[in-house]
GUZA-340933 format. One line per field, with one value per residue (C-alpha): residue number from 1; x negated, y negated, z; residue in one letter. Coordinates in nm, 2 decimals. Layout:
REM residues N
n	[NUM/...];
xx	[X/...];
yy	[Y/...];
zz	[Z/...];
res	[a/...];
END
This chain:
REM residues 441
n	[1/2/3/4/5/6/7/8/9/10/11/12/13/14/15/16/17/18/19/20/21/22/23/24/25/26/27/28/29/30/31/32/33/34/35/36/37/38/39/40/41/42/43/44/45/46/47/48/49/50/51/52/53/54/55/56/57/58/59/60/61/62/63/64/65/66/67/68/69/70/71/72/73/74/75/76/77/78/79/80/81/82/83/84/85/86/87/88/89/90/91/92/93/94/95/96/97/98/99/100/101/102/103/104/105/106/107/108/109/110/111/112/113/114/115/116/117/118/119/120/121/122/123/124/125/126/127/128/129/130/131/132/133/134/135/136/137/138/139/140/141/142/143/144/145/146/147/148/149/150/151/152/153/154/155/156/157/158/159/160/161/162/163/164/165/166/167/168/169/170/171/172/173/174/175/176/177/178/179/180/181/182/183/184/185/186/187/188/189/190/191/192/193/194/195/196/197/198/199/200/201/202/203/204/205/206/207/208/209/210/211/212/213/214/215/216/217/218/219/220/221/222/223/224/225/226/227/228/229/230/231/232/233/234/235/236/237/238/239/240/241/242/243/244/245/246/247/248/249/250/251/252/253/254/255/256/257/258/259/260/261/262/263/264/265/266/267/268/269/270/271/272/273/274/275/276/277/278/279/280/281/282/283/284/285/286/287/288/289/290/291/292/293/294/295/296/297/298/299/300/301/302/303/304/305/306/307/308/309/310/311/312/313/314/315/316/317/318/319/320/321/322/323/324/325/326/327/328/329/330/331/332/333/334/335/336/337/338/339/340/341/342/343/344/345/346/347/348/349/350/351/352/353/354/355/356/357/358/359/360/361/362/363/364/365/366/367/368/369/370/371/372/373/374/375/376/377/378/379/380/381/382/383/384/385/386/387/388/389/390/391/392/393/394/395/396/397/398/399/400/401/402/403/404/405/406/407/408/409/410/411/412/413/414/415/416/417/418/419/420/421/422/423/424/425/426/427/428/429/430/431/432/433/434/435/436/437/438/439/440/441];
xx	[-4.14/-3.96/-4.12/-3.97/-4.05/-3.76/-3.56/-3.74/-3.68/-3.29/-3.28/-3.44/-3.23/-2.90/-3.04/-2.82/-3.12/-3.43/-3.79/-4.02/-4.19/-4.51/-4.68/-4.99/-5.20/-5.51/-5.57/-5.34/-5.15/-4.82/-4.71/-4.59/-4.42/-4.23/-4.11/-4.03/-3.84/-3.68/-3.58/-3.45/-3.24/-3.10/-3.07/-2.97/-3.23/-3.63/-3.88/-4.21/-4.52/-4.85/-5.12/-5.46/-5.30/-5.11/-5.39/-5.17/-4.93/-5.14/-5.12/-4.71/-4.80/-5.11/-4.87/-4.74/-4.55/-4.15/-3.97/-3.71/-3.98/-4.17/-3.85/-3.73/-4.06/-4.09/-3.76/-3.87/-4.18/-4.04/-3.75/-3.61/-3.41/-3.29/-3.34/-3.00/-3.15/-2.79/-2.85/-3.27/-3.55/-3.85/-4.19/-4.54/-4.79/-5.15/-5.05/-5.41/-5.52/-5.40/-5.45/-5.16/-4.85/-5.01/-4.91/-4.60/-4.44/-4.43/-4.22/-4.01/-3.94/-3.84/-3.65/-3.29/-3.28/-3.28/-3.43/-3.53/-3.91/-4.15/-4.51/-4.85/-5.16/-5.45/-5.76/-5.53/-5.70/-6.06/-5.99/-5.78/-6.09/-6.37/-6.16/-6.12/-5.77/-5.51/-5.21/-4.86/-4.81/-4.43/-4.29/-4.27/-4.25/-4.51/-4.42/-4.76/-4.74/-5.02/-5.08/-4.81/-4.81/-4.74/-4.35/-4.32/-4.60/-4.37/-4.08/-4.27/-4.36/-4.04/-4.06/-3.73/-3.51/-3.79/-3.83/-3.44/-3.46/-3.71/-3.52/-3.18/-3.34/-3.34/-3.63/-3.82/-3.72/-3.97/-4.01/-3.94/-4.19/-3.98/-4.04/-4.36/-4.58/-4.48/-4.54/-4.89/-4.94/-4.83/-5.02/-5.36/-5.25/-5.26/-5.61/-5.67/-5.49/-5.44/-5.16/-5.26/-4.94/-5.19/-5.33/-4.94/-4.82/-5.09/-5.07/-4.69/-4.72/-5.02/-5.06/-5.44/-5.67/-5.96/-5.74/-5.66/-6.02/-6.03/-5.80/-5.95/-6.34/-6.19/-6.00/-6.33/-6.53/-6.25/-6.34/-6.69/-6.60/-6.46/-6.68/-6.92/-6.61/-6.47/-6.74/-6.96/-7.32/-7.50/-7.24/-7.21/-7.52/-7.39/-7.00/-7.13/-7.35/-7.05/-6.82/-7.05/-7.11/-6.82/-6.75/-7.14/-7.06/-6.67/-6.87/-7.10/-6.99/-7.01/-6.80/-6.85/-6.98/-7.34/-7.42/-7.79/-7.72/-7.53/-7.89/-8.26/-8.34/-8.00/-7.87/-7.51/-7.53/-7.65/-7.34/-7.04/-6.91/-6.89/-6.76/-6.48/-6.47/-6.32/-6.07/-5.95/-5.91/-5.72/-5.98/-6.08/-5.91/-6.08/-6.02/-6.17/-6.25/-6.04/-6.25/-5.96/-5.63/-5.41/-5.10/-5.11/-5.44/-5.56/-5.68/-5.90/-6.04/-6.41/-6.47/-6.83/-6.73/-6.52/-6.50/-6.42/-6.16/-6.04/-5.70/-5.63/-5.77/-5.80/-6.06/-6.26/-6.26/-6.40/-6.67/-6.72/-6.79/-6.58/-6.43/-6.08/-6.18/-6.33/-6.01/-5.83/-6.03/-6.22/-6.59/-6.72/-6.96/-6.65/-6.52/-6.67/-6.55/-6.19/-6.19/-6.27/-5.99/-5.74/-5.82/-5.84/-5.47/-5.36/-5.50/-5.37/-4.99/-5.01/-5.08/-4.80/-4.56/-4.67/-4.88/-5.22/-5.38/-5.72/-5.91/-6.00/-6.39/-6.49/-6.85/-6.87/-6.82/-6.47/-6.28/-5.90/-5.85/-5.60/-5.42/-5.10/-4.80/-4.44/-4.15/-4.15/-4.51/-4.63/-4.93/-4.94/-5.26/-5.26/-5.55/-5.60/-5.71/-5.80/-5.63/-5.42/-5.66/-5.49/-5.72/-5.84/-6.04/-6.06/-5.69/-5.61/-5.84/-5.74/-5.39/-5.44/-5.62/-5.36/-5.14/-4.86/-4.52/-4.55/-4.88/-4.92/-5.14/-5.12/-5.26/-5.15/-5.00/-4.63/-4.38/-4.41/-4.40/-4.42/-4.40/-4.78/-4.82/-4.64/-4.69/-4.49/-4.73/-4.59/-4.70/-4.68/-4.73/-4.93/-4.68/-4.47/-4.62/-4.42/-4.17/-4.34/-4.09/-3.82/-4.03/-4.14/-3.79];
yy	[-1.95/-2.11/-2.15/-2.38/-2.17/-1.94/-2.19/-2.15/-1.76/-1.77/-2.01/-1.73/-1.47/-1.64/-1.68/-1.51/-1.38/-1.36/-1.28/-1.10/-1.36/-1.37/-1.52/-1.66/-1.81/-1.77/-1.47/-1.47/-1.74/-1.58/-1.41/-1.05/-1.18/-1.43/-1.15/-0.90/-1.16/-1.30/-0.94/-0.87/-1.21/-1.09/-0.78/-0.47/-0.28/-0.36/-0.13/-0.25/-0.12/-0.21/-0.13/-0.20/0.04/0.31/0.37/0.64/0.42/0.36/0.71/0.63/0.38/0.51/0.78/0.52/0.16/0.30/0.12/0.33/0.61/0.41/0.30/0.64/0.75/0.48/0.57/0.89/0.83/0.61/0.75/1.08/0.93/0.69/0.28/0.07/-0.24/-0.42/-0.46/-0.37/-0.61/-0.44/-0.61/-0.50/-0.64/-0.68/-0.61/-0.68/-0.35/-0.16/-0.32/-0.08/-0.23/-0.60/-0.47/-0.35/-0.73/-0.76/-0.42/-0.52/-0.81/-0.69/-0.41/-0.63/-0.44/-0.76/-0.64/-0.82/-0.77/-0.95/-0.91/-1.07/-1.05/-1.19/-1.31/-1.22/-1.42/-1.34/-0.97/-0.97/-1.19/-0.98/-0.63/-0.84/-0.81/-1.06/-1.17/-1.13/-1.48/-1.56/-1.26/-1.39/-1.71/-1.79/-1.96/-2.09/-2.03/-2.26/-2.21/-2.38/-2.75/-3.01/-3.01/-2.65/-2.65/-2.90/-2.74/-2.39/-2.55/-2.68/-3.06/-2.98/-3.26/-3.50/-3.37/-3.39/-3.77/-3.88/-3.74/-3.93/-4.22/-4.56/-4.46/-4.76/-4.79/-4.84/-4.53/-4.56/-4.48/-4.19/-4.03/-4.17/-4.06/-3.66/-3.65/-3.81/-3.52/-3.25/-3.40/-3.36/-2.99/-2.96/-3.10/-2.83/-2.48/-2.58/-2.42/-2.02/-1.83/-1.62/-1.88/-2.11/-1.80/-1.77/-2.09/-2.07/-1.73/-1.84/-2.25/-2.15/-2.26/-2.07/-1.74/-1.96/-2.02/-1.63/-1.58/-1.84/-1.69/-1.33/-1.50/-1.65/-1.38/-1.19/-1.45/-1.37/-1.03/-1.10/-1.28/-0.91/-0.72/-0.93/-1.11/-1.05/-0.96/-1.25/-1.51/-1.34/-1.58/-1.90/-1.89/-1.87/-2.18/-2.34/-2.26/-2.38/-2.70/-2.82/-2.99/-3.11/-3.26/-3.42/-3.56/-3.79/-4.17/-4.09/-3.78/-3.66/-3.33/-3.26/-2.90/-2.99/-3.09/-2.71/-2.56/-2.74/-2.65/-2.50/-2.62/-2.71/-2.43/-2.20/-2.28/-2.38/-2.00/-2.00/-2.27/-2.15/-1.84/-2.02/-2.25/-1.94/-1.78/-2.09/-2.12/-2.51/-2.76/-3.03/-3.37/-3.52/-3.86/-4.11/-4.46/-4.57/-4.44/-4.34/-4.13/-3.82/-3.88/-3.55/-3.67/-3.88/-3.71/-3.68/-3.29/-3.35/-3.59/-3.46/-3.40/-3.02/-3.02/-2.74/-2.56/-2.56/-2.81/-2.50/-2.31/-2.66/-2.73/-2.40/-2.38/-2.72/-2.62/-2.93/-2.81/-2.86/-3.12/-3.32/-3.36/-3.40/-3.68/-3.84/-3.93/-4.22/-4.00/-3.87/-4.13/-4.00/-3.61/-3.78/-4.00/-3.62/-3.44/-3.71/-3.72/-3.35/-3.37/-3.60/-3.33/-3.04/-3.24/-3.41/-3.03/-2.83/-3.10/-2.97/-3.29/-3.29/-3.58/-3.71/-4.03/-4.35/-4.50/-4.79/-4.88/-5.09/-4.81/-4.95/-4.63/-4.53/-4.20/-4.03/-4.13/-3.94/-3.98/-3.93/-3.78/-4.09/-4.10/-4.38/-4.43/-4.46/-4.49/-4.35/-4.48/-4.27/-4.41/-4.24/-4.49/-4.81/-5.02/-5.05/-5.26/-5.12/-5.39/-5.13/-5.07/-5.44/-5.41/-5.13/-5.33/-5.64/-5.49/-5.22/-5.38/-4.99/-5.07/-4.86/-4.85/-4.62/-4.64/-4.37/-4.42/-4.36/-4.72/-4.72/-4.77/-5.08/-5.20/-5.53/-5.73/-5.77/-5.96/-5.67/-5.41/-5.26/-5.16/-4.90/-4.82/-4.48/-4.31/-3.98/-3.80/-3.88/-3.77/-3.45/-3.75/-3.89/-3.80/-4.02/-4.31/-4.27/-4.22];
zz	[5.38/5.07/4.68/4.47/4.23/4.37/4.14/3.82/3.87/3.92/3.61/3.42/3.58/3.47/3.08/2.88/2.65/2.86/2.78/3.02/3.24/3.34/3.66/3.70/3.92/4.15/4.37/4.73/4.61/4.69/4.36/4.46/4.80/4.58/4.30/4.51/4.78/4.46/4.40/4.74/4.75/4.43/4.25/4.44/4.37/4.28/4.18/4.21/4.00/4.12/3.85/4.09/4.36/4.15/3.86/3.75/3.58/3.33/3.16/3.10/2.90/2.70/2.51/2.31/2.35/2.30/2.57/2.60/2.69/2.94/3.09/3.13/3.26/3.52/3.64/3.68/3.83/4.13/4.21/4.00/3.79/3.50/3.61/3.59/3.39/3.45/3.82/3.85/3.87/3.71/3.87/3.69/3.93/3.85/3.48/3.41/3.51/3.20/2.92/2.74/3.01/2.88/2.54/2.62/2.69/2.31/2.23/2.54/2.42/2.09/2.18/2.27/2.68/2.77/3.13/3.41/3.34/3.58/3.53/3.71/3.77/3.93/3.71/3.46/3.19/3.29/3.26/2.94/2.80/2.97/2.81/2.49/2.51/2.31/2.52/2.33/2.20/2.19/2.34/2.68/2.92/3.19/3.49/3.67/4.07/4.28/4.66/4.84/4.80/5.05/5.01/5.07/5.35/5.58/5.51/5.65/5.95/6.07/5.91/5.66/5.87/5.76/5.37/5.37/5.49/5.30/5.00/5.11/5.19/4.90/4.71/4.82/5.18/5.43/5.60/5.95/6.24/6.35/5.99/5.91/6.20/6.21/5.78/5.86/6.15/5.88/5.64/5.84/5.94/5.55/5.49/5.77/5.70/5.32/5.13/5.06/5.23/5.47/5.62/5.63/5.77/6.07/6.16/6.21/6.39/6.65/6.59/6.68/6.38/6.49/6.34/6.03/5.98/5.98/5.74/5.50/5.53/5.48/5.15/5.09/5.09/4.87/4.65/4.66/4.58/4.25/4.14/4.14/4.04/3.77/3.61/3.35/3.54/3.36/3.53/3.92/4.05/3.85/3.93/4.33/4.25/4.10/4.41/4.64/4.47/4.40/4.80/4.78/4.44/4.52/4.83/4.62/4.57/4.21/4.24/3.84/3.78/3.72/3.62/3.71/4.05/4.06/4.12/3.99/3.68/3.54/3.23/3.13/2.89/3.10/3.35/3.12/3.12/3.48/3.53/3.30/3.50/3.78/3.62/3.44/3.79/3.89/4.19/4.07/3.81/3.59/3.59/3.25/3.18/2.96/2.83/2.61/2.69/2.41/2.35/2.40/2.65/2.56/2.25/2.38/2.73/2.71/2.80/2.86/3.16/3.42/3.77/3.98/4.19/4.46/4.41/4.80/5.04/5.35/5.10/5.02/5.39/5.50/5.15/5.30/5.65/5.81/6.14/6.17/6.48/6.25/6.05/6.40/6.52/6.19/6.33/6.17/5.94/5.80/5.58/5.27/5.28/5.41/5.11/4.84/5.06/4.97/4.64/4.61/4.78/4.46/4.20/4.40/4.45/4.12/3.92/4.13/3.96/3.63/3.56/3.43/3.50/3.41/3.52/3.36/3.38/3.17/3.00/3.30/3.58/3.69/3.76/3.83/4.01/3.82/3.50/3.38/3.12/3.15/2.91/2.75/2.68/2.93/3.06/3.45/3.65/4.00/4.27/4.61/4.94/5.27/5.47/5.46/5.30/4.94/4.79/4.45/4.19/3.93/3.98/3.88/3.59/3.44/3.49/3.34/3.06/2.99/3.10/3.26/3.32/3.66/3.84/4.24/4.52/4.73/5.09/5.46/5.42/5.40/5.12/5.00/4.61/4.41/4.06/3.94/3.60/3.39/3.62/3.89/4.15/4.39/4.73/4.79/5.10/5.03/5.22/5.00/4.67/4.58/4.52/4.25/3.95/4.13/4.12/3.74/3.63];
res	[x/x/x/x/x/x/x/x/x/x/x/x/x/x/x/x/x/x/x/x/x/x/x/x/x/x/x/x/x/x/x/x/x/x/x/x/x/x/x/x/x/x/x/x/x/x/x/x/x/x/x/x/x/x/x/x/x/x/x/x/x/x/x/x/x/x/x/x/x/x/x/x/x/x/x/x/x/x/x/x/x/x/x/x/x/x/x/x/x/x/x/x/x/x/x/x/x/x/x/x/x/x/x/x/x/x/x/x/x/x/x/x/x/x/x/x/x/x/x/x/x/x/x/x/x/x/x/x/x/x/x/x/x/x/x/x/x/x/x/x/x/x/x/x/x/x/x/x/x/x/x/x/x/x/x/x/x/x/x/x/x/x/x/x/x/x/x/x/x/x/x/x/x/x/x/x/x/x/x/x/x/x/x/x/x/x/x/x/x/x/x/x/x/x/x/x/x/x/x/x/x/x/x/x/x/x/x/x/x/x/x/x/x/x/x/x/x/x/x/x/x/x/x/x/x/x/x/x/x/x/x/x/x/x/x/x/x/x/x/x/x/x/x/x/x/x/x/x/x/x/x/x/x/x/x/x/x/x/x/x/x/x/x/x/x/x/x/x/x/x/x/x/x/x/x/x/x/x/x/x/x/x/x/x/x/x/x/x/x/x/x/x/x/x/x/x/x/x/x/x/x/x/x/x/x/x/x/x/x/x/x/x/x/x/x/x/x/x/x/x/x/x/x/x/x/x/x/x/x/x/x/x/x/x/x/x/x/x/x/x/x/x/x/x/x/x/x/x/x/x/x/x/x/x/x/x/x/x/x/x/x/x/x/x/x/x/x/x/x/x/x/x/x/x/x/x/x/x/x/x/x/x/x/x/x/x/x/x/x/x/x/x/x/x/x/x/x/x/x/x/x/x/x/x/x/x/x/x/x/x/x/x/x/x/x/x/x/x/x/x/x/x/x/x/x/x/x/x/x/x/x/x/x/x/x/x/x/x/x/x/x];
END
């Protein structure tokens, strides 16, 4: 398998002064394979301290915070000896674990080694808040990792001659038949195995998705199982209630989150903090509503009104309970859980690209999927469709009352784009959506 976030590693590697980085992001999402793989393709030597299976490292850094100390005592701990920081990456995994090590970025930081100092950890901002513990502000960089998005799942599967194609071809070329029809195969594999490595990594290894759906119930229930473990005991009940709600409630024509419809007679209050639970875990994302887009739109979101969203289509699938033969062949009682898979595809493509979107729904219930802004602080609105049928009348009203320079519709329809009024509308395969920053350039 290959991260693109390989790439954002070796440009911190080759920073002449470097902070310690930290990665994010939810639980099995791939964070230690890609350190210490990042560490294997190029350091000579890697030493790896796991906090959640070697408890004992805690005590080296509970005497006090001196780096040079822990450094030497790490050293000595793995391997008998000093640790070469010119030519050794230094990996702190589940770093939430000891609340000392979290502490010890800052002095690292400070202290001019200059070391290769990778750190992560899973939940890592629902423990530090449950312990009460303050992050070092400043002293580090954070790089976000997601579960693999579609670009990377392709490419993992054998599709790289097509991704390298579709990167060569003219940006708004129609994509041939040839192309086309294997990126919409590997596009409903995704809406099937989803993007968390385990599952990628089965399906490559036995192409049987009876064994994926295995792995994705076991990473399920390992879900579950934080939730007991890492949450505070009033919340355990209501962030299960939220997880399971969250396909029944993208499933609805009017797809906005209700905390009442959660469980009968729950409150928003009573549910707000597990709800937060799980986007802190990066296990769902928010998508909150914009009336009035204005720069910078998250001035003028409405927090109140927003919709939940999945961070990997394979886990939504299964919490779902839609058979992967219901993907395959698309009954005709699937239309509405096919149209919340695509659009969950959008959030999940659309936030690996480091965009956060929102959507836009007038007084008068017209509604745009997804609205984002670029570098240059432009508005563009962003409608999804299931299939090829691209027509969208609260796409052209949001148009010809805003009036975007770029506007996208992303179906199974191919590429295709014209001159609308003051808007160029763009056609956008959905294949083809980890190409987005080409087309707003």
């Amino acid at each position: 398998m290959e991260r693109e976030a390989m790439k954002s590693l070796l440009a911190w590697k080759e920073r002449k002064h470097r902070k310690p980085l930290l990665i994010t992001g939810c639980r099995q999402c791939g964070k230690t394979w890609l350190m210490t793989e990042f560490g294997r393709r190029h350091f000579e030597k890697t030493l790896l301290f796991n906090f959640e299976k070697e408890p004992a490292l805690a005590d080296i850094f509970r005497y006090d915070l001196d780096p040079g100390r822990i450094l030497r005592e790490l050293g000595m701990y793995r391997e008998g000896k000093a640790i070469d920081p010119e030519n050794t990456l230094i990996i702190f995994d589940e770093i939430q674990q000891c609340a000392e090590a979290v502490t010890s970025i800052k002095y690292f930081e400070e202290s001019g080694l200059n070391l290769y100092l990778l750190c992560a950890g899973s939940l890592l901002g629902v423990e530090l808040k449950r312990k009460k513990v303050s992050f070092p502000v400043g002293k580090d960089e954070q790089l976000k990792l997601y579960p693999m998005n579609f670009s990377e799942f392709t490419e993992a599967l054998g599709g790289g001659k097509y991704l390298t194609m579709l990167r060569e071809y003219d940006p708004f070329r129609e994509v041939p038949a040839y192309v086309a029809e294997p990126m919409l195969r590997y596009l409903k594999l995704y809406y099937i195995v989803g993007g968390m490595p385990e599952a990628v990594r089965t399906y490559i290894e036995t192409e049987d998705i009876t064994e994926v759906d295995r792995v994705l119930d076991r990473i399920i229930q390992d879900i579950r199982n934080d939730f007991a473990h890492h949450a505070e005991p009033r919340d355990i009940l209501r962030i299960g209630w939220i997880w399971d709600s969250v396909p029944k409630q993208l499933a609805k024509d009017n797809n906005k989150f209700v905390f009442s419809h959660v469980k009968a007679g729950t409150r928003a209050r009573d549910l707000e903090d597990a709800l937060q639970w799980l986007v802190d875990a990066g296990l769902v994302y928010r998508l909150e509503k914009v009336s009035v887009p204005q720069i910078p739109l998250s001035a003028c979101s409405d927090a109140t009104f927003f919709k939940v969203y999945s961070a990997d289509l394979g886990l939504l699938r299964r919490n779902a309970g839609v058979g992967y033969r219901t993907v395959l062949t698309e009954p005709e009682g699937y239309v509405i859980f096919k149209g919340a898979f695509t659009e969950n595809f959008c959030m999940t493509e659309l936030t690996s690209l480091g965009i956060r979107p929102y959507f836009w729904r007038n007084d008068n219930s017209a509604e745009v999927d997804f609205l984002f802004e670029d570098d240059l602080n432009r508005i563009m609105p962003l409608e999804a469709k299931s299939a090829e049928n691209t027509k969208a009348k609260s796409f052209a009203s949001y148009c010809r009352q805003y009036k975007p320079a770029v506007g996208f519709k992303v179906s199974t329809k191919n590429m295709g784009d014209n001159q609308k009024d003051a808007t160029h509308e763009i056609s956008l395969p959905l294949y083809l959506l980890w190409k987005l920053p080409v087309y707003i350039e």
